[in-house]
Backbone as numpy.savetxt, mean C-alpha at the origin, in Angstrom:
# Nx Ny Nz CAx CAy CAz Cx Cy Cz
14.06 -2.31 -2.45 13.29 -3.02 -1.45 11.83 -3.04 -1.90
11.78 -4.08 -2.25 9.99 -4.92 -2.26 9.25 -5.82 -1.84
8.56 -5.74 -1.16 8.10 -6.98 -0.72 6.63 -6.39 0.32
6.50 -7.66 0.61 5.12 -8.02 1.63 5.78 -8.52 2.97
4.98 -7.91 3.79 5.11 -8.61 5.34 4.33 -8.85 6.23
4.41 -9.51 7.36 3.38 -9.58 8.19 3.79 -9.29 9.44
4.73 -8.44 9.58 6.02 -7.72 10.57 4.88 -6.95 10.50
5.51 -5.39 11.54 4.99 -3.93 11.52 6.31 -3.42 10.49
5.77 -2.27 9.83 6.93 -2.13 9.08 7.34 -0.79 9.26
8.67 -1.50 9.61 10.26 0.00 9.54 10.63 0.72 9.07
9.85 2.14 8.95 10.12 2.99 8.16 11.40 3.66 8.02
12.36 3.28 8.76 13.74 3.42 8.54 14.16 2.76 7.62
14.33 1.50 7.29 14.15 0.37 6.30 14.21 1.28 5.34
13.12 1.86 4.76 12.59 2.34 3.56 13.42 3.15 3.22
13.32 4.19 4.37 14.55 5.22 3.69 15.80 5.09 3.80
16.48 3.83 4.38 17.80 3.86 4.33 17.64 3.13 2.71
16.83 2.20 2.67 17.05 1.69 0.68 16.51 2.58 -0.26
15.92 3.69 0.12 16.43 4.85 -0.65 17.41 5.94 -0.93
18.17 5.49 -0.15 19.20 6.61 0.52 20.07 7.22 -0.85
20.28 8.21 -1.41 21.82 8.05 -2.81 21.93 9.28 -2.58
23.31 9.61 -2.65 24.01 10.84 -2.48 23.46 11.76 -3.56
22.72 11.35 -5.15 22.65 11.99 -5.81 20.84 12.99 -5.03
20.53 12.03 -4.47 19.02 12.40 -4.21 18.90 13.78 -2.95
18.25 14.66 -3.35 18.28 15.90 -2.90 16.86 16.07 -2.24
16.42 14.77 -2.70 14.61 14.57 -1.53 14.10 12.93 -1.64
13.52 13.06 -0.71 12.89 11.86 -0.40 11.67 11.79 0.33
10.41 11.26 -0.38 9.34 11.27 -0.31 8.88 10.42 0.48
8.52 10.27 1.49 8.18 8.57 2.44 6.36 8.73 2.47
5.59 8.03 1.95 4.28 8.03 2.17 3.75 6.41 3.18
3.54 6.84 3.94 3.10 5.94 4.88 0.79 5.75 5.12
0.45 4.69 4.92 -0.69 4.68 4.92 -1.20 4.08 5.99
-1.88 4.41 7.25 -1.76 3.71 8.32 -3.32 3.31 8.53
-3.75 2.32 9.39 -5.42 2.11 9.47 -5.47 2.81 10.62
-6.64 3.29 9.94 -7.52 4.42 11.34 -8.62 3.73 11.93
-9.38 4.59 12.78 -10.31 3.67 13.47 -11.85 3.51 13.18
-11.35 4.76 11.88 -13.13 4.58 11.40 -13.12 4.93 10.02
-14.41 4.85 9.11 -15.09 4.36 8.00 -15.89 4.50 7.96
-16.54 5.31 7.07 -17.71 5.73 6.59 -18.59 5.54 7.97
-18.40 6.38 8.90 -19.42 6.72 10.26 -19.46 5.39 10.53
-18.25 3.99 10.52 -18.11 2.59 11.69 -16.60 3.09 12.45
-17.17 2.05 13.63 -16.20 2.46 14.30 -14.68 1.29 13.85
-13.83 1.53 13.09 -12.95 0.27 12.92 -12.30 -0.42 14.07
-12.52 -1.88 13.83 -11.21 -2.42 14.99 -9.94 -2.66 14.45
-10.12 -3.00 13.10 -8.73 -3.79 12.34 -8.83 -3.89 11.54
-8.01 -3.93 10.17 -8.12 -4.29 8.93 -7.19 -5.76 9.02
-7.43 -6.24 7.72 -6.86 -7.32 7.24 -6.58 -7.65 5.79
-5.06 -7.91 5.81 -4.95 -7.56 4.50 -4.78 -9.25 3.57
-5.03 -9.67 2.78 -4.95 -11.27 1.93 -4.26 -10.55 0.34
-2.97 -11.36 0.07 -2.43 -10.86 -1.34 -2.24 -12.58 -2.03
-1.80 -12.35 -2.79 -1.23 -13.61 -4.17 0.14 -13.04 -3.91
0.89 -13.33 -3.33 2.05 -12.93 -3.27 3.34 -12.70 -4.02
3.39 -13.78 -4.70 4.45 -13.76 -6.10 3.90 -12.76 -7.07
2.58 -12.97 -7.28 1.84 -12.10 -8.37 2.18 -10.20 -8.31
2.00 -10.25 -6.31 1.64 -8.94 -6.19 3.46 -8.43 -5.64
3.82 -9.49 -5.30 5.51 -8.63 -5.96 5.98 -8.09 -7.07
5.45 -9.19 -7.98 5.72 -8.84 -9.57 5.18 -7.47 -9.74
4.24 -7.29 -9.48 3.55 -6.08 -9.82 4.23 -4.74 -9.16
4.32 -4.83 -7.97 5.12 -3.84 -7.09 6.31 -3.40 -7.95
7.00 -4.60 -8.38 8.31 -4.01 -9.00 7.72 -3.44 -10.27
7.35 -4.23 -11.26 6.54 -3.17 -12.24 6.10 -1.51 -12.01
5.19 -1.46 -11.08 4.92 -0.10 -10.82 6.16 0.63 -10.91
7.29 0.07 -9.45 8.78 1.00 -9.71 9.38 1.06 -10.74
9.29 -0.26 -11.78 10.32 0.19 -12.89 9.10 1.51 -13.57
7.83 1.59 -13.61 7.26 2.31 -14.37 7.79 4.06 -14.00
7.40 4.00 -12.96 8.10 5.24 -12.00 9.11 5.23 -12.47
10.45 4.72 -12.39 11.76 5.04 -12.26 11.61 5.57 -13.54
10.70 5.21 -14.99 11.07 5.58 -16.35 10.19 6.99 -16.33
8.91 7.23 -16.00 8.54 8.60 -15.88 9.11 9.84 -15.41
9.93 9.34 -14.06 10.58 10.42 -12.97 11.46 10.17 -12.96
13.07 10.80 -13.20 14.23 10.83 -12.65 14.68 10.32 -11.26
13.85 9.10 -10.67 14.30 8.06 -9.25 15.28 7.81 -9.44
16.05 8.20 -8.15 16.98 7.60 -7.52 16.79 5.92 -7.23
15.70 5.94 -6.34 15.24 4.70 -5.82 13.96 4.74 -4.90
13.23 3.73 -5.22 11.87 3.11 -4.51 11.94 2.30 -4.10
11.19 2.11 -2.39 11.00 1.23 -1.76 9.79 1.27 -1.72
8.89 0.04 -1.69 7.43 -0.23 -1.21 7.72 -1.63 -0.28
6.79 -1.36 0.89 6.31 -2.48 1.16 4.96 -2.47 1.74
4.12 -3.38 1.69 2.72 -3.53 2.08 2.76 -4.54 3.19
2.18 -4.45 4.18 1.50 -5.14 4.84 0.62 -6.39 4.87
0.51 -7.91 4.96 -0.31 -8.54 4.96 -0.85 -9.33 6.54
-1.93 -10.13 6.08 -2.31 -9.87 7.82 -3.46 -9.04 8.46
-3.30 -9.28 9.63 -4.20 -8.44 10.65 -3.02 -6.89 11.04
-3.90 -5.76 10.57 -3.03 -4.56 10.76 -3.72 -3.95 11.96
-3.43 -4.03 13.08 -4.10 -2.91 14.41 -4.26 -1.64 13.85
-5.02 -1.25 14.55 -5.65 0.16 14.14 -4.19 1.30 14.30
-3.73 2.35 13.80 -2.54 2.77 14.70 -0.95 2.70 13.59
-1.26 1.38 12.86 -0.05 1.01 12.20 0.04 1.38 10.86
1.11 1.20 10.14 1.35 1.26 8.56 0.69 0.11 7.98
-0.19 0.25 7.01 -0.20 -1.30 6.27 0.15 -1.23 4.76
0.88 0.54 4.59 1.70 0.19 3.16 2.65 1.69 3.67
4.05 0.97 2.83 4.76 2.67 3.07 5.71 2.38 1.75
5.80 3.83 1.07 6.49 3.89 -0.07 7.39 4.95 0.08
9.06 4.59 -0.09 9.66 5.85 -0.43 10.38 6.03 -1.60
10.21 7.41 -1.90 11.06 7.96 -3.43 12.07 8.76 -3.23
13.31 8.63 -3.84 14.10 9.62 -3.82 14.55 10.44 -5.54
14.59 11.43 -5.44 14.95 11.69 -6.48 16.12 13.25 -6.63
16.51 13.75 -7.32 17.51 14.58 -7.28 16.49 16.06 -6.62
15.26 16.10 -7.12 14.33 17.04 -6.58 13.03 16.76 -6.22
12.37 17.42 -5.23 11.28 17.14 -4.78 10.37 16.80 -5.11
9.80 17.39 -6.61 8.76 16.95 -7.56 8.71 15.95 -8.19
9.82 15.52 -8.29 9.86 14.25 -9.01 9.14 12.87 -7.87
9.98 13.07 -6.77 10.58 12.39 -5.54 8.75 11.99 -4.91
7.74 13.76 -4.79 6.44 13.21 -5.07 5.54 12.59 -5.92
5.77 12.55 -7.09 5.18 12.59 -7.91 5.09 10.76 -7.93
6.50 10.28 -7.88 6.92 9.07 -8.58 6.25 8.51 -7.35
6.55 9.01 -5.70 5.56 8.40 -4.98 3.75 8.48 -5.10
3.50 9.45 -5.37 1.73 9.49 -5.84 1.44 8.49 -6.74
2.20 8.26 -7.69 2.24 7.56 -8.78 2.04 5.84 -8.54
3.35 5.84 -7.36 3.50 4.70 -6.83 1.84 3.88 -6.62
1.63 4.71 -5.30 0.47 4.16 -4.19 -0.53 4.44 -5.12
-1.17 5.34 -6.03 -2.52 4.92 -6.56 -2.51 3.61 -7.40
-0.72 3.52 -8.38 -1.38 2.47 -9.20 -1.21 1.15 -8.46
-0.82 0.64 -7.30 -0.62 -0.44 -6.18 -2.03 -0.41 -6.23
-3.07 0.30 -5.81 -4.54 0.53 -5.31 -5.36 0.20 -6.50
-4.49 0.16 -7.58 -5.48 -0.08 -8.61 -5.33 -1.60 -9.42
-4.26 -1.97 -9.16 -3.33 -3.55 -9.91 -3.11 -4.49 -9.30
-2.22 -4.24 -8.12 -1.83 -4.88 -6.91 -3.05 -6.23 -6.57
-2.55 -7.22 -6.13 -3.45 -8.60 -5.94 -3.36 -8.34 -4.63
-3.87 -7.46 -3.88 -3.79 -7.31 -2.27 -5.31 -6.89 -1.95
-5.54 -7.57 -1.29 -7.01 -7.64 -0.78 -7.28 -6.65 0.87
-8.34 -5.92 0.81 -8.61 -5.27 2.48 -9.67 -5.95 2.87
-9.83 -6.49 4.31 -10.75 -6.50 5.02 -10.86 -5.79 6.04
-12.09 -4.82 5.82 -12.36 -4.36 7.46 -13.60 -4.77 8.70
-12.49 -4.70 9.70 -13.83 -5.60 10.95 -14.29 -4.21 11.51
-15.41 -4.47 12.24 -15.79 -3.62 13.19 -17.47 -4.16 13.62
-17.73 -3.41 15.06 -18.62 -3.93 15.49 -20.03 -4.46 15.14
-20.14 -5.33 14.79 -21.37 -6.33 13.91 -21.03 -6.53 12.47
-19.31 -6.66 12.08 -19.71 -7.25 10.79 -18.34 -6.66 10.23
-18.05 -7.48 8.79 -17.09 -7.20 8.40 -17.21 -6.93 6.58
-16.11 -6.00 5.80 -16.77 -5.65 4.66 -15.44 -5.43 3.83
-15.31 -6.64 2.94 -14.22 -6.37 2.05 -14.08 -4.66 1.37
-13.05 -4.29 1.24 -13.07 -2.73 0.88 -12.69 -2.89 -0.10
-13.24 -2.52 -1.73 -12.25 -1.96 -3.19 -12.28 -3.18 -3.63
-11.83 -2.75 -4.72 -10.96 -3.53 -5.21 -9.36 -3.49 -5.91
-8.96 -4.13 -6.98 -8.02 -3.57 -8.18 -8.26 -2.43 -9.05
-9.66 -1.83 -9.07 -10.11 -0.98 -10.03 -10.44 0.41 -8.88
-9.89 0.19 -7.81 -10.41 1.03 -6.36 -12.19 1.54 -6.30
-12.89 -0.03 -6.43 -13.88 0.45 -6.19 -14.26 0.16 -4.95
-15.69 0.64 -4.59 -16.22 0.19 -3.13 -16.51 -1.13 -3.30
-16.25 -1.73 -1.83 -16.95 -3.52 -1.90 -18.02 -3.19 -1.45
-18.29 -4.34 -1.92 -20.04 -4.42 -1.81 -20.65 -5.34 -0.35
-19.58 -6.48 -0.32 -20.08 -7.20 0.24 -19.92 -7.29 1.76
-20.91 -7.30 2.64 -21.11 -6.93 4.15 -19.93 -8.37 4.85
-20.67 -9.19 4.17 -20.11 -10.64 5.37 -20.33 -11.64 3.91
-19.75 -12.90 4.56 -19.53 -13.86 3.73 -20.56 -14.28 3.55
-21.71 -14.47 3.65 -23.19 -15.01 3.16 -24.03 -13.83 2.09
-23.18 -12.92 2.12 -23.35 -12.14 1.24 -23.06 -11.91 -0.11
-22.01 -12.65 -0.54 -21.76 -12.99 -1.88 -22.43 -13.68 -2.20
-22.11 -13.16 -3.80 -23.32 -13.68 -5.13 -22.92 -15.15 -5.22
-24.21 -15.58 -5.95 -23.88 -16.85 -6.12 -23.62 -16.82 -7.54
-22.79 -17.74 -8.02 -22.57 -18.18 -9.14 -23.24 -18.91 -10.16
């Protein structure tokens, strides 16, 4: 299981398509938006991807995982959209015959998504809104849309 949605997403889902008799753990990392940021108060994030691109990639990451760590199986899915404060807007699960692996291949997962992945954050909050990161997980820079550079 891979993909993008603009559902809330079912973390049952995840771990039933990880499920294998051989797997002796299963790692579920769930990333949910909170309500604040660097001392703002958040209302919502919002997430914008390339979608074909950033599937491709998703599965990449898992086949990369599955060849480092002894996986059973990985599920990711991300969130696109307006995410309420409260919710998941990415959840990954690993299974593997033991626990270390089962974390690992998930740690593995979610940083390199944060670093490749064509999925964009926006966060709102009161007076203004501020793309977050990027592909390289850096800070955004930019406050509001009159704020970008010009070309």
């Amino acid at each position: 299981m891979i993909r993008l949605t603009d559902e809330p997403i079912r973390v049952d889902d995840l771990m039933s398509a990880t499920a294998d008799p051989a797997a002796g753990a299963t790692v579920l990392f769930v990333g949910m938006t909170r309500d604040n940021n660097e001392g703002r108060n958040v209302d919502r994030l919002e997430y914008e991807a390339y979608p074909g691109m950033a599937e491709r990639e998703l599965e990449r990451i898992a086949d990369e995982a599955s060849k480092r760590w002894p996986v059973a199986k990985i599920a990711i899915v991300h969130r696109i959209g307006v995410v309420p404060i409260g919710e998941a807007s990415v959840a990954i699960s690993a299974s593997s015959g033991h626990r270390g692996d089962a974390f690992e291949a998930a740690r593995f997962t979610i940083d390199r998504l944060k670093e490749v992945v064509p999925i964009w954050k926006k966060e709102f909050f009161e007076g203004g809104a501020v793309w977050i990161g990027d592909q390289a997980g850096k800070e955004g820079i930019w406050k509001n849309e009159g704020d970008l550079p010009s070309e």
